[in-house]
C-alpha positions as CSV (number, residue, x, y, z in Angstrom):
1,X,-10.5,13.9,-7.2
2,X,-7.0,15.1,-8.4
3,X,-4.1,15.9,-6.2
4,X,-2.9,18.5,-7.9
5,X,-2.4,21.1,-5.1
6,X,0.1,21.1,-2.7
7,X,-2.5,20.5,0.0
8,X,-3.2,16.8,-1.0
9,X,-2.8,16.2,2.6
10,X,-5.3,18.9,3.8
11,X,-7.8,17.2,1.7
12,X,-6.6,13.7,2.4
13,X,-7.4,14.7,6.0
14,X,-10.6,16.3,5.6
15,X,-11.3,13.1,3.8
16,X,-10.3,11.1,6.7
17,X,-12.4,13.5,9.1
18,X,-15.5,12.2,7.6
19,X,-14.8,8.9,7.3
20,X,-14.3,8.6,10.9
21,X,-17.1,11.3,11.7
22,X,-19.3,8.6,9.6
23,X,-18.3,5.6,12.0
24,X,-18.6,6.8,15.0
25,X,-15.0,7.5,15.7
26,X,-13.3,10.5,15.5
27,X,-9.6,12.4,15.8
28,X,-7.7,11.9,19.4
29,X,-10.5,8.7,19.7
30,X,-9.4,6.8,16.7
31,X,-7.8,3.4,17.8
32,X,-4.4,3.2,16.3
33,X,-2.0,0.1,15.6
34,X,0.0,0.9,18.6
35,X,-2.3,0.6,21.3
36,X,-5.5,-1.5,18.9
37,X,-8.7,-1.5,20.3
38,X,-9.9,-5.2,20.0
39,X,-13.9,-5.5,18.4
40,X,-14.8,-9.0,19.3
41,X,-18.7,-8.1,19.0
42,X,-20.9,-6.1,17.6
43,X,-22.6,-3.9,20.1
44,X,-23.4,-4.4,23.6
45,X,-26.1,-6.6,23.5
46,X,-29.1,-6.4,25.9
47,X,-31.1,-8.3,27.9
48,X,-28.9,-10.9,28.7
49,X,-28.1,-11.9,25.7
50,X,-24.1,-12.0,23.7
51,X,-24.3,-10.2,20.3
52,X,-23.0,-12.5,17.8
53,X,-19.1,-11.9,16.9
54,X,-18.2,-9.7,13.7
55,X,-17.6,-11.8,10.9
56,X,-13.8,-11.8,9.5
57,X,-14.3,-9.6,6.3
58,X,-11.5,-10.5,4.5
59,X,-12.3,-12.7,1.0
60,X,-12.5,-16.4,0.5
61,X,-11.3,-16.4,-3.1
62,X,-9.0,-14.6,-5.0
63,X,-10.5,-11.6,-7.0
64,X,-9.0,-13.4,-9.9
65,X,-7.6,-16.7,-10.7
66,X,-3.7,-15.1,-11.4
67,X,-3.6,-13.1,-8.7
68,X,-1.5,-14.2,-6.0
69,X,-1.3,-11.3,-3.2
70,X,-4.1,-8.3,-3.6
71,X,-4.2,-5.4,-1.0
72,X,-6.8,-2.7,-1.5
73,X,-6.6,-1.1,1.8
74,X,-10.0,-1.4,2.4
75,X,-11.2,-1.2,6.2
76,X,-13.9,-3.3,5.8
77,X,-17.7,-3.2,6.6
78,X,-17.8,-2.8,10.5
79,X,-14.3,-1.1,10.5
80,X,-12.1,-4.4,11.6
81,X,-9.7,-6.7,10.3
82,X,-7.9,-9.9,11.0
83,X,-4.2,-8.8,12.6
84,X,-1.5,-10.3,14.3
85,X,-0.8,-14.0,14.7
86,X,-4.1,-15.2,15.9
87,X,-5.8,-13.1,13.3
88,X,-8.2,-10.8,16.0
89,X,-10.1,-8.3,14.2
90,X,-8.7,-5.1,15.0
91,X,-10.0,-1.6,14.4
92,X,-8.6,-0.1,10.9
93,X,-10.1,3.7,10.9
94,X,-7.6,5.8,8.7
95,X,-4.8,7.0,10.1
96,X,-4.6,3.6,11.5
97,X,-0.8,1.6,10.9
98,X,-1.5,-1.2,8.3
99,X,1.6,-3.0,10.2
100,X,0.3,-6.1,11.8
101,X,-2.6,-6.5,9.8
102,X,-3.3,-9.9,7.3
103,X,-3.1,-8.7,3.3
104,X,-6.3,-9.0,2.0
105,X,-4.9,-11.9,-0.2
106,X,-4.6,-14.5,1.2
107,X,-5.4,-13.3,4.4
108,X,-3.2,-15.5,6.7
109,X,-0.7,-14.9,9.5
110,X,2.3,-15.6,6.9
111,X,1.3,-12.4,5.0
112,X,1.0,-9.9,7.2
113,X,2.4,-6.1,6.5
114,X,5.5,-5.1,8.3
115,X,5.9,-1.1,9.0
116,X,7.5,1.1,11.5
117,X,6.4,2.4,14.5
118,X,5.3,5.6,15.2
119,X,3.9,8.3,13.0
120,X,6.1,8.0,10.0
121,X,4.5,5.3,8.7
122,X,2.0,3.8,6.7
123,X,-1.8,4.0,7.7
124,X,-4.8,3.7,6.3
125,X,-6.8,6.4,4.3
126,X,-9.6,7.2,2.2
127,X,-9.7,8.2,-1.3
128,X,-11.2,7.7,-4.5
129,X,-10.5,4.4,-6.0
130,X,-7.6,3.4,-8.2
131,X,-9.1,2.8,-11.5
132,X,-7.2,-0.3,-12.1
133,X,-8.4,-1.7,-8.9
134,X,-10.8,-5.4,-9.0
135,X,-13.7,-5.0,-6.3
136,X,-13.2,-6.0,-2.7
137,X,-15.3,-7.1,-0.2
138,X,-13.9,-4.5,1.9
139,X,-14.8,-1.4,-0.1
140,X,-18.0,-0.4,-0.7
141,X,-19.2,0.2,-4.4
142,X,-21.6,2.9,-5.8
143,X,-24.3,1.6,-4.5
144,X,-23.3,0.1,-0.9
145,X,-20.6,2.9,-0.4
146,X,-20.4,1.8,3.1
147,X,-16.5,3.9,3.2
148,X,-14.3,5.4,0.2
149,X,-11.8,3.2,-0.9
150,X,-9.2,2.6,1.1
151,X,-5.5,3.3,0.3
152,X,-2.2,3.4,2.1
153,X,-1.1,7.0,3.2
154,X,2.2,8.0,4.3
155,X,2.2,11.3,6.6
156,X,4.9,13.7,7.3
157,X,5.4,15.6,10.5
158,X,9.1,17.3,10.0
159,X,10.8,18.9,7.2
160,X,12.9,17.9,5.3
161,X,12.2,14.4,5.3
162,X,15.2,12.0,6.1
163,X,13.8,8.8,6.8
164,X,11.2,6.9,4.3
165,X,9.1,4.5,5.8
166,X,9.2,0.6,4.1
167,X,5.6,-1.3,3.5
168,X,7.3,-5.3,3.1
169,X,5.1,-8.3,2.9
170,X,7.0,-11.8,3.3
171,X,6.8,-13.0,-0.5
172,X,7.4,-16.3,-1.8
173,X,8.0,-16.3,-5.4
174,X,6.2,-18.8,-8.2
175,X,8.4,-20.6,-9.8
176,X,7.3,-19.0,-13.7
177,X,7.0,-15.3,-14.4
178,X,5.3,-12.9,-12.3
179,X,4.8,-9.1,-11.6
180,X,4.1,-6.7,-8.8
181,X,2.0,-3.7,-9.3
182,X,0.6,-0.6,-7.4
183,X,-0.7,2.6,-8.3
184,X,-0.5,6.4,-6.6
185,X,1.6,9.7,-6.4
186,X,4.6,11.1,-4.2
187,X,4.3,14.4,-2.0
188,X,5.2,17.2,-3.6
189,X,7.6,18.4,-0.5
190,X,11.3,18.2,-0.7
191,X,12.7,14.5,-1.2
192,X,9.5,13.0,-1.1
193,X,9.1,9.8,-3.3
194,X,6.9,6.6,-3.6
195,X,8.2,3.3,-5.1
196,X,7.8,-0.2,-5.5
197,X,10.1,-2.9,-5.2
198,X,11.3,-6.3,-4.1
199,X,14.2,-6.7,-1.2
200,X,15.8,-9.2,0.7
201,X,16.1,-6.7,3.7
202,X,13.6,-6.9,7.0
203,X,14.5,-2.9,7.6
204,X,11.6,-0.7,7.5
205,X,13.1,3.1,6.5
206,X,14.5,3.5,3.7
207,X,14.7,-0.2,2.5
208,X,14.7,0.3,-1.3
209,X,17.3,3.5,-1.6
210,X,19.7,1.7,1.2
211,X,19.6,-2.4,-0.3
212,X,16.1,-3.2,-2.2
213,X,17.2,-5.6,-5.1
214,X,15.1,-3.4,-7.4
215,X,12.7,-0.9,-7.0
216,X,10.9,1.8,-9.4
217,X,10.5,5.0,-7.7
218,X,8.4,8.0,-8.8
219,X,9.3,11.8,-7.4
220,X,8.1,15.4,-8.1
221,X,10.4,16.7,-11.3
222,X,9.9,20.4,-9.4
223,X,9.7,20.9,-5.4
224,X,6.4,21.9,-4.0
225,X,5.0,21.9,-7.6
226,X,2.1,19.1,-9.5
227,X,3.3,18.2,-12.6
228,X,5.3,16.1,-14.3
229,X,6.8,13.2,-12.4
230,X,10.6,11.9,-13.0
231,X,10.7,7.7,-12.4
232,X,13.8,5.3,-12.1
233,X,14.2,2.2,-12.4
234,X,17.3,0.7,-9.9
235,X,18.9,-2.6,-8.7
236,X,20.6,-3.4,-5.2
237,X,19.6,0.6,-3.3
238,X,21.4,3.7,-5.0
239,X,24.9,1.8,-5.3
240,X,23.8,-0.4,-8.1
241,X,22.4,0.2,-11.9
242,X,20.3,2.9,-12.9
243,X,18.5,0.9,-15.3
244,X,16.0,3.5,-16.7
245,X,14.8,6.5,-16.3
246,X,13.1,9.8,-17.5
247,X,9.6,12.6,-17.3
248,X,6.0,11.2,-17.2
249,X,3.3,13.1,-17.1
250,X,1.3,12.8,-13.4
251,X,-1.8,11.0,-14.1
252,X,-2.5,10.3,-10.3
253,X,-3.5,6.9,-10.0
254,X,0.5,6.3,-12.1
255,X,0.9,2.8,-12.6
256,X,4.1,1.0,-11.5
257,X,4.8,-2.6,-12.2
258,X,7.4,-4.7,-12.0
259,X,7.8,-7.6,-13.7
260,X,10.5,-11.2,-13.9
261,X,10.9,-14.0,-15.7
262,X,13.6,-16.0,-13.6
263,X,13.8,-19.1,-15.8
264,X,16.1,-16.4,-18.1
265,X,16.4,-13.6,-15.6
266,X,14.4,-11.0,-17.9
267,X,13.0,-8.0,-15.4
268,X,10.9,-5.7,-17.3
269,X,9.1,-3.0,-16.2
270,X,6.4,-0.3,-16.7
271,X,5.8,3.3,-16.0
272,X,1.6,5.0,-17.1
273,X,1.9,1.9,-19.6
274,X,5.5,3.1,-20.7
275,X,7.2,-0.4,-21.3
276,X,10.9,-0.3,-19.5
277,X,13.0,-3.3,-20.5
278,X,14.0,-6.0,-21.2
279,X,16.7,-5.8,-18.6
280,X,19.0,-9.2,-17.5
281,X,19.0,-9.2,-13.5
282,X,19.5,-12.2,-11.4
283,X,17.6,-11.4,-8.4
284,X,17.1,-15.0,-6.7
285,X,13.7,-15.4,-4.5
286,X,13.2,-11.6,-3.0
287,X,12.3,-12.3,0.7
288,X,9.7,-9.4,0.6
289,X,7.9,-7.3,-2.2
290,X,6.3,-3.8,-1.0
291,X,6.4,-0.3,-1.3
292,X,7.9,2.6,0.2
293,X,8.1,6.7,0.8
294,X,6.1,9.6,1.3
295,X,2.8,10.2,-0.6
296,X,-0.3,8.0,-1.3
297,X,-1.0,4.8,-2.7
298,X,-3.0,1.8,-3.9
299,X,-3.8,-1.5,-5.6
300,X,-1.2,-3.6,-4.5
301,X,-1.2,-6.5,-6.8
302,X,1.3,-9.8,-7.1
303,X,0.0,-12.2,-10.0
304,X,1.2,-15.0,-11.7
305,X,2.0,-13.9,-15.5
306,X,1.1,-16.5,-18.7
């Protein structure tokens, strides 16, 4: 499925629709972040007897030995994952806020997402796959396609957009090289973006363009148009360095990594496969890695690098 039409979020929603038609749930009825329903059980029971609790869903393992932080945005067999200090499963239908809830990897109350309130945010959705993604336990494949897979969608309700909602997960960083990665596609409305970066700020709008240390953003080249995408590569918000940038064709799932070496302060970086870099940045221990704007994405990935 390809976005290109400027009703990505008509489909997106229809999408949505029948995801929670499939599950039982179902517009206005859909538990959301704010106000969480709590699924301690599965089913009522009978006869006396206490159905057994729902198993936490998230994995055991990493999905590969590197790989330090993984997010697919999957919701998970029964619909519920671990969230807020004590971990309760919580409902995660789309359209659901992903703030509160444990990353998939490692699935603890230290890594947690941290969004805004209200409805510009990020929430879950459902979409085809990113075709970089490893499996998940909380996606269904081919064969057990018990929901789409999952992805982080960020709405918008008024034009023009003036506030961009920030996706931050508290991120310790290894002490050799390592990268950051996710994959997806701004909205093609006015000032719309999506990018990925690393900041030592805790604010949620706007966290990369006001103070991220570096972040590489992808926007629409032409307003209300698919096409051709125009990416930059920045240090410390809009004030500092405009390290690259330039056109890359959209390719939908578009591939943004960054990547540091801090024993010699090397930051490289990567557009679709388009090598950015070498660049010399100092940017310390970033408090948070994560990803912000308006449009649709996936994949999140932090992994140690040889």
């Amino acid at each position: 499925m390809h976005h290109h039409s400027s009703a990505w979020t008509l489909l997106s929603t229809a999408v949505a629709t029948l995801v929670l038609s499939a599950c039982g749930g179902g517009g206005d009825s859909a538990p959301t972040a704010e106000a969480p329903t709590e699924f301690a059980t599965r089913g009522k029971g009978g006869g006396g007897t206490t159905p057994p609790p729902l198993p936490n869903p998230l994995p055991t393992t990493a999905p590969a030995p590197d790989i330090l932080v993984r997010e697919s945005f999957g919701m998970g067999p029964d619909t519920v994952r671990p969230a807020g200090g004590k971990g309760q499963l919580k409902s995660s239908f789309v359209h659901t806020t992903i703030g509160g809830f444990w990353a998939e990897w490692p699935g603890k109350k230290a890594t947690a997402w941290i969004t805004p309130d209200g409805d510009q945010t990020w929430k879950f959705c459902g979409t085809n796959p990113s075709p970089y993604e490893l499996p998940s336990p909380l996606q269904g494949t081919a064969e057990n396609d018990f929901f789409n897979a999952g992805c982080a969608s960020s709405e918008w309700f008024d034009l023009p957009i003036t506030q961009f909602p920030t996706a931050l997960l508290p991120f310790a960083a290894p002490a050799g090289k390592w990268q950051v990665s996710m994959e997806g596609w701004p909205s093609v409305v006015d000032g719309a973006y999506v990018a990925l970066g690393l900041t030592n700020s805790a604010v949620t709008l706007s966290n990369f363009s006001s103070a991220g240390l570096v972040w590489l953003g992808l926007r629409p080249q032409e307003v209300l148009a698919t096409g051709a995408l125009v990416y930059e590569l920045r240090l410390n918000g809009r004030t500092g360095a405009l390290l690259a940038s330039g056109v890359v064709d959209d390719e939908t799932w578009n591939r943004m990594v960054i990547a540091y070496d801090p024993a010699t302060r090397t930051l490289t970086a990567s557009i679709n496969g388009i090598a950015l870099g070498p660049f010399t940045a100092n940017l310390g221990a970033p408090r948070y890695a994560g990803f912000e704007g308006v449009g649709i994405l996936d994949n999140f990935v932090i992994r140690r690098l040889p």
